[in-house]
C-alpha positions in Angstrom: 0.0 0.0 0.0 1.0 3.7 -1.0 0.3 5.6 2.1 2.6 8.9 1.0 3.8 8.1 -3.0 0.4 8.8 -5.0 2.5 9.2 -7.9 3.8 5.8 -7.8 0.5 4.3 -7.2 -0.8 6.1 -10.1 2.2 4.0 -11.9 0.4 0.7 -10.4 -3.0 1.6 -11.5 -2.0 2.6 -15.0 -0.2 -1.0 -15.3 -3.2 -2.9 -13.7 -0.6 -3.7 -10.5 -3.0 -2.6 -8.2 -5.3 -6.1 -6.5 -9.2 -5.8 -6.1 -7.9 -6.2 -2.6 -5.8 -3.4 -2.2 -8.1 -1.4 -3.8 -10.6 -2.0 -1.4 -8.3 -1.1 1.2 -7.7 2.0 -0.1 -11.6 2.9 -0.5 -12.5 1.8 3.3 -9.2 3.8 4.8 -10.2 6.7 2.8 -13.7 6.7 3.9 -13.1 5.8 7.7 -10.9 8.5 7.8 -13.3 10.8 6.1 -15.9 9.7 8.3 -14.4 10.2 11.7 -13.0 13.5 10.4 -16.4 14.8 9.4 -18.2 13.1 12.3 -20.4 15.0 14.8 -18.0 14.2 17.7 -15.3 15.7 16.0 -17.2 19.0 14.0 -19.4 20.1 17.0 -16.5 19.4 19.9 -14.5 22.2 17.7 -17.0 24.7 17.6 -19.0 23.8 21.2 -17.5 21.7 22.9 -20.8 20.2 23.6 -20.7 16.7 23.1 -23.0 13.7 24.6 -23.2 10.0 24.7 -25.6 9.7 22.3 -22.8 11.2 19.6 -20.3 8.8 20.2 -23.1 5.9 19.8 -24.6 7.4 16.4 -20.6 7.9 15.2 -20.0 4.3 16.3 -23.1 2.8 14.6 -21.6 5.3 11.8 -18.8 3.5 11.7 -19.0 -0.1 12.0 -21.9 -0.3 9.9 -19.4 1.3 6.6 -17.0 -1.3 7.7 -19.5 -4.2 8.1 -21.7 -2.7 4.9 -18.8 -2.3 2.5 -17.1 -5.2 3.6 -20.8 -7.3 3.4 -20.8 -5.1 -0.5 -16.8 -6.5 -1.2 -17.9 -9.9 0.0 -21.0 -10.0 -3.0 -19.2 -8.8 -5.6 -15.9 -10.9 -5.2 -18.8 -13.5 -5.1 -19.7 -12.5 -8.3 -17.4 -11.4 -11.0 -15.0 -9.8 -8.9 -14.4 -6.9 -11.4 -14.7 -3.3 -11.0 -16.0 -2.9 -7.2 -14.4 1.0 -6.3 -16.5 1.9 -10.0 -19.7 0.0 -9.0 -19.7 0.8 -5.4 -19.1 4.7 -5.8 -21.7 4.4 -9.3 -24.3 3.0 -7.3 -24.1 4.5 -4.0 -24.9 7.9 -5.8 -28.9 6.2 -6.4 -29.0 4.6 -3.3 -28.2 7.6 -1.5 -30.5 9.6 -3.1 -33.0 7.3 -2.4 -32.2 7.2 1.3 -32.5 10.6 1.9 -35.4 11.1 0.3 -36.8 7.6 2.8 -34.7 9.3 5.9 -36.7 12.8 5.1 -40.1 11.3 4.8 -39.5 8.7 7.9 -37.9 11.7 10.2 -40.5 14.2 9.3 -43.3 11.6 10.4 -41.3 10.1 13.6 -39.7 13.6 14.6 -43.4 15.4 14.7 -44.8 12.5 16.2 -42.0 12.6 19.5 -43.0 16.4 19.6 -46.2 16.0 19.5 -46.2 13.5 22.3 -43.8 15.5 23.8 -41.3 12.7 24.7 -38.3 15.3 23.6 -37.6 19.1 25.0 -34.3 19.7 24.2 -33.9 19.2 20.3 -30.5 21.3 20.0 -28.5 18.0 21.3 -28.9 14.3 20.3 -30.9 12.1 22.3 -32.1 8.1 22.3 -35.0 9.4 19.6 -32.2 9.9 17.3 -30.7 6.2 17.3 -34.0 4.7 15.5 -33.8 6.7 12.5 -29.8 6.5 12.3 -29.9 2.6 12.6 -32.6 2.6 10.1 -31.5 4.5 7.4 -28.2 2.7 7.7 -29.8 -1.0 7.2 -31.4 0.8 4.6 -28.2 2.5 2.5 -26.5 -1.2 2.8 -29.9 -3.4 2.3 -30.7 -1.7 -1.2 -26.3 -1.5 -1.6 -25.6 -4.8 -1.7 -28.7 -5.6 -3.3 -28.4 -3.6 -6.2 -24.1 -4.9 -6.4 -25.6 -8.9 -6.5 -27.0 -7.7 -9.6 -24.2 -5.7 -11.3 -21.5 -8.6 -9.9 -24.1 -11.5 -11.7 
């Protein structure tokens, strides 16, 4: 692996020298690190300081589900033809995210009014247990329709 020298892995991409492998390593490192660097634990401790339990359980559901989803996604295409995952699993995430948000607005709009409206949340400025549901949902969600959709192109 190429931690510093992009040039020389460039080299080993141009000549095919690069394993489906490797390749996936590089794609999970780059997201992990992306993720924790962009996770609420990190962004709001900088600017507040604020920071409750309930962020570090969303950002660790965050994280092991990438690992265990792209790992379960690595898995079904290997399975499969074993050709082009980085291209399939970046191509089809773009659709299945879409979709998710879309499913995440409609759900949370519902579930959010209804925990107002019952009144089971005051403070909505920091997270809370009401905010695990959603999270754990959408995520089975994002990797259900994922690795779904990468059985088909790896078939």
């Amino acid at each position: 692996m190429n931690f510093i020298n992009d040039q020389e892995l460039a080299l080993r991409l141009k000549d095919n020298a690069v394993s489906s492998k490797e390749k996936y390593l590089y794609f999970i490192l780059f997201i992990f690190i992306t993720t924790v660097l962009s996770s609420p634990i990190v962004t709001t401790y900088l600017y507040t300081g604020n920071i409750n339990k309930f962020d570090y359980i969303i950002d660790s559901i965050n994280i092991i589900s990438f690992i265990i989803g792209s790992t379960l996604c690595y898995k079904t295409n290997k399975s499969g033809d074993d050709k082009d995952f980085i291209e399939r699993m970046i191509c089809i995430s773009f659709p299945v995210l879409i979709k998710s948000i879309v499913i995440l607005l409609l759900v949370s709009m519902f579930y959010y009014t209804t925990i107002q409206i019952i009144g089971w949340r005051e403070n909505i400025d920091e997270s809370a247990i009401y905010d695990l549901p959603p999270a754990i949902f959408i995520i089975l969600y994002y990797y259900w329709r994922l690795n779904a959709s990468m059985k088909i192109a790896a078939n």
